[in-house]
C-alpha positions as CSV (number, residue, x, y, z in Angstrom):
1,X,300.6,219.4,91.5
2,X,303.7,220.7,89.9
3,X,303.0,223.7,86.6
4,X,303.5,222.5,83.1
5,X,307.5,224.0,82.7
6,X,307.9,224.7,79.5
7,X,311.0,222.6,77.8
8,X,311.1,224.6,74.3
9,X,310.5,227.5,72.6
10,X,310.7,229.4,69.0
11,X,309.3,232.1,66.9
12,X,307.9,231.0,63.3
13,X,310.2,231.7,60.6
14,X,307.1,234.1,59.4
15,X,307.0,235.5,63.0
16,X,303.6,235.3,63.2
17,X,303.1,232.1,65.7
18,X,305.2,231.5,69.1
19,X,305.4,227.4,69.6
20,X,305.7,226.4,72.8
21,X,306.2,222.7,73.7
22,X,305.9,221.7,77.9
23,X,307.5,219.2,79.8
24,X,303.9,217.1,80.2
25,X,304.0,216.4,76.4
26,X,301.4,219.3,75.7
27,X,302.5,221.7,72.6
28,X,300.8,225.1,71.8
29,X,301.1,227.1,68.3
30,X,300.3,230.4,69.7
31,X,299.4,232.9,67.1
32,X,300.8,236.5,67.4
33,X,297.6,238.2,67.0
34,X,296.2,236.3,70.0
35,X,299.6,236.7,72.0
36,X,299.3,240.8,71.9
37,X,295.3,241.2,71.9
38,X,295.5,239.0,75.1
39,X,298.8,240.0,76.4
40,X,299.1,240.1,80.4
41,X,300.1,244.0,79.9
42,X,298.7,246.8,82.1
43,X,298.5,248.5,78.6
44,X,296.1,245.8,77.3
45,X,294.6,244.9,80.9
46,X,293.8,247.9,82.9
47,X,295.1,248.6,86.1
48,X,292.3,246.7,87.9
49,X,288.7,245.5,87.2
50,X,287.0,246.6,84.4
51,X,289.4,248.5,82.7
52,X,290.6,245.9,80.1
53,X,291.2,247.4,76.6
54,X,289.7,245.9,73.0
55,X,292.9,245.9,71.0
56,X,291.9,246.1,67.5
57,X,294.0,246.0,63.9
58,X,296.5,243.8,65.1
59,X,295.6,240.5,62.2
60,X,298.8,241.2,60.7
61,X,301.7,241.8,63.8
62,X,304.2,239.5,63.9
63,X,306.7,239.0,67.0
64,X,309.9,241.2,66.8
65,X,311.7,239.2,69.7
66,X,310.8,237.5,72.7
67,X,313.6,237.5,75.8
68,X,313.5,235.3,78.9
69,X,312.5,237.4,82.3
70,X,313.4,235.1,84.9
71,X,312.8,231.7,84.8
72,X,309.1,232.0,84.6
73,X,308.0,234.3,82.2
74,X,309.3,235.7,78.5
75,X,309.2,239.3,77.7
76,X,307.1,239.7,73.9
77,X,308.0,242.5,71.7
78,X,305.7,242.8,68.5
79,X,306.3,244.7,65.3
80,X,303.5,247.9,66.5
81,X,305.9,248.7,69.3
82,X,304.3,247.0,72.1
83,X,306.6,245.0,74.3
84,X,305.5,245.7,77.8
85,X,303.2,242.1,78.3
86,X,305.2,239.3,80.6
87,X,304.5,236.3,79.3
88,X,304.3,233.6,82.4
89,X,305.0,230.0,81.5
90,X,301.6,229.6,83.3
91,X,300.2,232.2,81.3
92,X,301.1,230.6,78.1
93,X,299.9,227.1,79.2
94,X,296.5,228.7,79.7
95,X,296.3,230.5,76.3
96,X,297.5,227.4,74.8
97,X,294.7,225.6,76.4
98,X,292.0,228.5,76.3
99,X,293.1,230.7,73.5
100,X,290.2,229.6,70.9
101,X,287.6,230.5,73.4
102,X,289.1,233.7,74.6
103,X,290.1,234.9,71.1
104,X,286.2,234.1,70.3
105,X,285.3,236.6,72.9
106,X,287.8,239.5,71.5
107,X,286.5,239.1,68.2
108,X,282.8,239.7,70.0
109,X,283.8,242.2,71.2
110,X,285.3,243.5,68.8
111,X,282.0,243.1,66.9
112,X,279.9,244.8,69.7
113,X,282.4,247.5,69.7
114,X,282.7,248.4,65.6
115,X,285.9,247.5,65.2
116,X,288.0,245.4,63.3
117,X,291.0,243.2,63.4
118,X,292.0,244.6,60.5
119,X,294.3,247.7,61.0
120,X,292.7,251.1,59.0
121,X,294.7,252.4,56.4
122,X,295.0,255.9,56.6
């Protein structure tokens, strides 16, 4: 079975939401907040089991740019600095397809944690 390939691509104007339509007719309105909580980074994921991080304050980032790595992945730069997450085309299939239920389980765990996805103001 061949991978979704995905056939376009664009930031909102607002920056806040990464569309992604694939080549089997599926199309995903990926928010930002989602795409950096969740991204595929080391920084975000650990290096190995266990170690993932709860990203909080992020409600608000918006993409800064998003650059092709490959021919299978995009590079995601947000507004708080972090750009370090490669973004498969798989990757983003799957977080088109699972995003509500995984960003249901950040925000638990945000909740179990105390945090918010608000960012503190200082």
């Amino acid at each position: 079975m061949n991978e979704p390939w995905p056939t376009e691509l664009w930031v909102s104007k607002d920056r806040q939401h990464l569309v992604v339509e694939f080549d089997n007719g599926q199309s995903f309105d990926l928010p930002a907040e989602m795409l950096r909580v969740l991204s595929p980074s080391a920084e975000v994921q650990g290096h190995g089991p266990g170690q993932k991080i709860t990203v909080p304050g992020k409600r608000d980032v918006t993409i800064r740019s998003v650059v092709a790595t490959g021919n299978y992945a995009v590079r995601i730069a947000f507004d708080d600095g972090h750009d370090s997450g490669i973004f498969t085309w798989r990757y983003l299939f799957e977080l088109g397809q699972k995003g509500d239920t995984l960003f249901s389980a950040y925000e638990q765990e945000l909740a179990e944690k105390g945090l918010s996805r608000d960012r503190k103001i200082r």
